[in-house]
C-alpha positions in Angstrom: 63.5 -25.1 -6.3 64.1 -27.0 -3.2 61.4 -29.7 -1.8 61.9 -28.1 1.4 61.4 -24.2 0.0 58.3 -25.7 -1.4 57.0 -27.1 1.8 57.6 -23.9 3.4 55.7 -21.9 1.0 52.9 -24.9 1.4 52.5 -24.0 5.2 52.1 -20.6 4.8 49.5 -20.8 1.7 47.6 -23.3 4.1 47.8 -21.1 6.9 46.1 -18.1 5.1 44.1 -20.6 3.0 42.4 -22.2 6.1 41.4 -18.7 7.5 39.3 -17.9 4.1 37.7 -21.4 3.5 34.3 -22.0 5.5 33.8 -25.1 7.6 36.7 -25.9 8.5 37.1 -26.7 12.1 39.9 -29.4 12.4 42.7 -26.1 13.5 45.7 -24.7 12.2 48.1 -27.7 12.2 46.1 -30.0 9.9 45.6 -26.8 7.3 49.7 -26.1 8.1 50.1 -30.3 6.8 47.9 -30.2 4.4 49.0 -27.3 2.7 52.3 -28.4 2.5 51.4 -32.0 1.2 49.1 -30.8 -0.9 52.0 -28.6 -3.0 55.0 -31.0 -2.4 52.6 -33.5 -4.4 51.6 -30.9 -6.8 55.2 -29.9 -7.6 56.2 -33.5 -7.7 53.4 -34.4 -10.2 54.2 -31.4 -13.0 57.8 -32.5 -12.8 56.9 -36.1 -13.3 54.3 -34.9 -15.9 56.5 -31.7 -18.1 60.0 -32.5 -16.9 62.2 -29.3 -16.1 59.5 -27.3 -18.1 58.0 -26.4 -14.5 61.1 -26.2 -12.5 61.9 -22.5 -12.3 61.2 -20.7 -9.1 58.6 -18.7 -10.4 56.6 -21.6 -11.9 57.5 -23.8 -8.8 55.4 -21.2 -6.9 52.7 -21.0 -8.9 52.3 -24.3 -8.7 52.9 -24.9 -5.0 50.7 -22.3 -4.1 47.7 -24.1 -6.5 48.8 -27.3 -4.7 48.3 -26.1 -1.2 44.9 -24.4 -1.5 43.9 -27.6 -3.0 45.5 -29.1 -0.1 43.1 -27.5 1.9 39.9 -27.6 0.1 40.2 -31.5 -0.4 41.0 -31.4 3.7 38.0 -29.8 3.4 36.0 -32.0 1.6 36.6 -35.3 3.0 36.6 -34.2 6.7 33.7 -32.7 6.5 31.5 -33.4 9.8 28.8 -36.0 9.1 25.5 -34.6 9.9 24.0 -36.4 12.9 20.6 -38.3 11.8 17.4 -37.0 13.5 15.7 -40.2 15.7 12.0 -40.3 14.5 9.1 -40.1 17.3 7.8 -43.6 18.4 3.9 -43.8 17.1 1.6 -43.8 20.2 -1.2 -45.9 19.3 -4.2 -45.0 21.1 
């Protein structure tokens, strides 16, 4: 399957994938990106890994479709906003 057919598949499983996964307020082009990096690189990695064992469309899909959710959920995970630390009360001392 082509790299490009693989990337395409990638947007649209990060487009759906960044409606259903919570927290996520970075918008639709970063969840668009990272869905389709996240299953170029997964495709890429189970033909470096199995050879032409994974190269059929159907598995290709699979796979890219794995790859772009966890695309997303890593997105996710390491953008997460920071929570802001809560300033302590000066002591009065009386």
């Amino acid at each position: 399957m082509s790299y490009l057919l693989v990337a395409v598949i990638g947007l649209v499983v990060g487009f759906v994938a960044g409606i259903y996964i919570k927290g996520d307020e970075m918008g639709v082009g970063v969840n668009l990106a990272a869905g389709a990096v996240g299953a170029v690189v997964a495709v890429v990695l189970t033909r470096l890994v199995s050879g032409e064992m994974f190269a059929g469309y159907v598995m290709s899909t699979l796979v890219s479709t794995a790859g772009a959710v966890g695309g997303v959920f890593a997105k996710v995970q390491i953008m997460k906003p920071k929570p802001k630390p809560v300033p302590v009360r000066a002591r009065v001392r009386r």
